[in-house]
N, C-alpha and C positions, 0 to 999 in steps of 0.2 A: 221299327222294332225297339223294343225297349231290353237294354244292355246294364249289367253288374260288371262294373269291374274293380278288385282291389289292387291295393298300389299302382293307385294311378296320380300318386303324383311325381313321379320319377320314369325312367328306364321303359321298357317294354309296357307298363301298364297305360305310361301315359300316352305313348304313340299309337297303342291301340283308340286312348278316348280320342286324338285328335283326329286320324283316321277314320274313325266309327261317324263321329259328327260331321264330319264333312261329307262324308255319304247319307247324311240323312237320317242318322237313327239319333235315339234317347241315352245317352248313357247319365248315370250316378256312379261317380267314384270315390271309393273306401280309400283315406290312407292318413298317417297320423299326423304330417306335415300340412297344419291348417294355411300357410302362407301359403304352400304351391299351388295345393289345391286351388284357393280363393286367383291366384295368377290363370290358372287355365280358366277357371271360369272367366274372366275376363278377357281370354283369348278366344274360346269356343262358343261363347252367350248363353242361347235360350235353351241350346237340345241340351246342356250342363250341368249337373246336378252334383251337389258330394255333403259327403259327412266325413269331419275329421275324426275318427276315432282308433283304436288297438285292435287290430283282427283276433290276439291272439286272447283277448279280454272278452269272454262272452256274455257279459253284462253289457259292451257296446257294441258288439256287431247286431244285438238285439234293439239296441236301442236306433240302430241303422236302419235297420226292418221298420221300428214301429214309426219313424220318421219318414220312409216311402212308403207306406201304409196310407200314415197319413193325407199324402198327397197324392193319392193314385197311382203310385209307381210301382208296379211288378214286375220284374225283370220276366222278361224270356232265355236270356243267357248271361249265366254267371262266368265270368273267366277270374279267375285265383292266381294274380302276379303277383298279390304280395310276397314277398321273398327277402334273408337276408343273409350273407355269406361271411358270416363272424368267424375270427383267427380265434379259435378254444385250445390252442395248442399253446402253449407260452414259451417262456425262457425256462431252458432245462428240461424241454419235452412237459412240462406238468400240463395235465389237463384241467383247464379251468368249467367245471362240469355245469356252474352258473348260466356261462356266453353259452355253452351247449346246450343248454334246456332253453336258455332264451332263443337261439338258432331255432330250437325243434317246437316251439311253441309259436313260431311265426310261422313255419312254411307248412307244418303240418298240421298242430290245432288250428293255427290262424284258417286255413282251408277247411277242416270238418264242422267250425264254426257256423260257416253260411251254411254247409250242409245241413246242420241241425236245427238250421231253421228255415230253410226255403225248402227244403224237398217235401216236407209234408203238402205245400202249396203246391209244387209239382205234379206231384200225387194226384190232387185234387183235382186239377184239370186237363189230368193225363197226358202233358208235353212241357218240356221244360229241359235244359241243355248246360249242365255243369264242366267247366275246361281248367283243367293245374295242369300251370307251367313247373311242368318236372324239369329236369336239367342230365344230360349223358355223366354229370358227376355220379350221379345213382348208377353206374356201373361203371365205374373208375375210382378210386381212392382219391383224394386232393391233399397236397400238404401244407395248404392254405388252413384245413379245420375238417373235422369227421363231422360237425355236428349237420352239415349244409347238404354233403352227399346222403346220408343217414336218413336225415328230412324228406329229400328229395326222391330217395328209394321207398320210403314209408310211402307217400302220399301215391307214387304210383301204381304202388301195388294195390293200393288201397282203391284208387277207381279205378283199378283193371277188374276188381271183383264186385264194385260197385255196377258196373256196367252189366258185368251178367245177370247181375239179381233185377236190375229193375230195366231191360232191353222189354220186356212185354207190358211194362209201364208207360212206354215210349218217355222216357226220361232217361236223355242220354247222359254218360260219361265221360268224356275226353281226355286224354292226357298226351301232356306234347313233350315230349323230349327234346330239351333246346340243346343245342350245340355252343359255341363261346359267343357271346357278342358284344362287340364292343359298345360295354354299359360299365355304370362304374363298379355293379357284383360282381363282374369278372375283371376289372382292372387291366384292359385288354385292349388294344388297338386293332381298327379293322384290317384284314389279311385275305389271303386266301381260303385261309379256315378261319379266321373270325369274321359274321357278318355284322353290318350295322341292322339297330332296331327297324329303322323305318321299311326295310326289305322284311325284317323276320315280321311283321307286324301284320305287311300285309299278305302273306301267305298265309297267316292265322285266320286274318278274315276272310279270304276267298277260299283256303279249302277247307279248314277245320270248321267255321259255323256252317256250311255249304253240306257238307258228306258225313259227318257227323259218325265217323270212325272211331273206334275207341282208343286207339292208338299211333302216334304220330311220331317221326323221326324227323325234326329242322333244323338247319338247312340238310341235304341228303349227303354234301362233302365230308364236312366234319362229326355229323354223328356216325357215317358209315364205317370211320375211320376205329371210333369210339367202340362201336359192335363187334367187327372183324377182330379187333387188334388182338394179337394173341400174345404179346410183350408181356414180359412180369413187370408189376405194380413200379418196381423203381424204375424201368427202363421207360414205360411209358409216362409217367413223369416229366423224367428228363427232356422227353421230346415234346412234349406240350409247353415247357416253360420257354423252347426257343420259340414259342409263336407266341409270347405275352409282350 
């Protein structure tokens, strides 16, 4: 199976490509850091592929396209990690509204990006499987930064309604709901409710490209926690910061 994945050279994206190849599939990973990338391919070899470029820049995620074009590469499943969890809050409460458009142009354009240019191709061949890593901050406030929950709530509303419109396409839509894990976006040591990547990674590959649900809650401790909670905004808070 041939596999898209962005930001794959860090945190959750990359665990995915190294797991993905080791089972045997194709991946090509998106991300800006041209060293890492070039590092895993030296780790993973031939199933390896990437383009360093901006997700949130649609002049290059186009240029990604026309670069696995070139070579025969057509994904079958696109997963969308790239992601970045920027403090838009500063000294004196000001919002710096810059870090916050930068925030919401990576997790949220950065993602309708490949959309706007692989689902025609989807389309065409009536199967094809897009996956955003949303995050349980999209129904909790953080006081880390608004613009990353924001993001995070956009994008999954967004393929919650993408999925209905094109489920008779067979072109699915996925959205996972992560819970904390100890990567460096959330700045978080593993717990009891923070998991490590290599766990969350591979419950992504075995049931989310497997069952192809449109909606997903990872790991079931700590986002159940996230859902239920019926604490006011500062009280839940408080109690998440004792688990960073």
């Amino acid at each position: 199976m041939k596999i898209l994945i962005t930001g794959a050279s860090s945190g959750i994206g990359r665990e995915l490509a190294k797991q993905l190849v080791k089972d045997g599939h194709a991946v090509w990973g998106v991300a800006r850091r041209e060293n890492l990338l070039n590092d895993l391919k030296k780790e993973l070899g031939d199933l390896f592929f990437y383009t360093a470029g901006d997700v949130s820049m649609e002049n290059q995620v186009l240029a990604a396209y026309q670069e696995m074009k070139r070579v025969g590469f057509l994904p079958e499943i696109i997963i969308l990690a790239a992601g970045a969890f920027l403090k838009d809050i500063g000294p004196e409460l000001k919002l710096n509204y810059e870090i916050f458009k930068k925030t919401v142009d990576i997790n949220l354009y950065g993602a309708l990006n490949f959309i706007d240019v692989f689902l025609p191709r989807f389309l065409q061949k009536h199967s094809g499987q897009f996956i955003a890593i949303s995050s349980t901050t999209a129904l909790k406030p953080s006081l880390r930064g608004i613009g990353y929950p924001a993001s995070k709530a956009a994008i999954g509303i967004a393929f919650r309604g993408l999925a209905l419109a094109y489920r008779k396409q067979n072109v699915n839509f996925s959205t996972i709901y992560l819970g904390p894990v100890a990567t460096k976006i959330w700045d978080a040591k593993k717990s009891f409710v923070v998991s490590d990547k290599e766990k969350i990674a591979s419950i992504i590959i075995k049931k989310v490209m497997k069952t192809k649900k449109s909606v997903y809650y990872i790991p079931f401790r700590s986002t159940f926690m996230s859902r239920l909670s019926i604490l006011p905004d500062r009280w839940y808070i408080a109690l998440t910061e004792l688990f960073r």
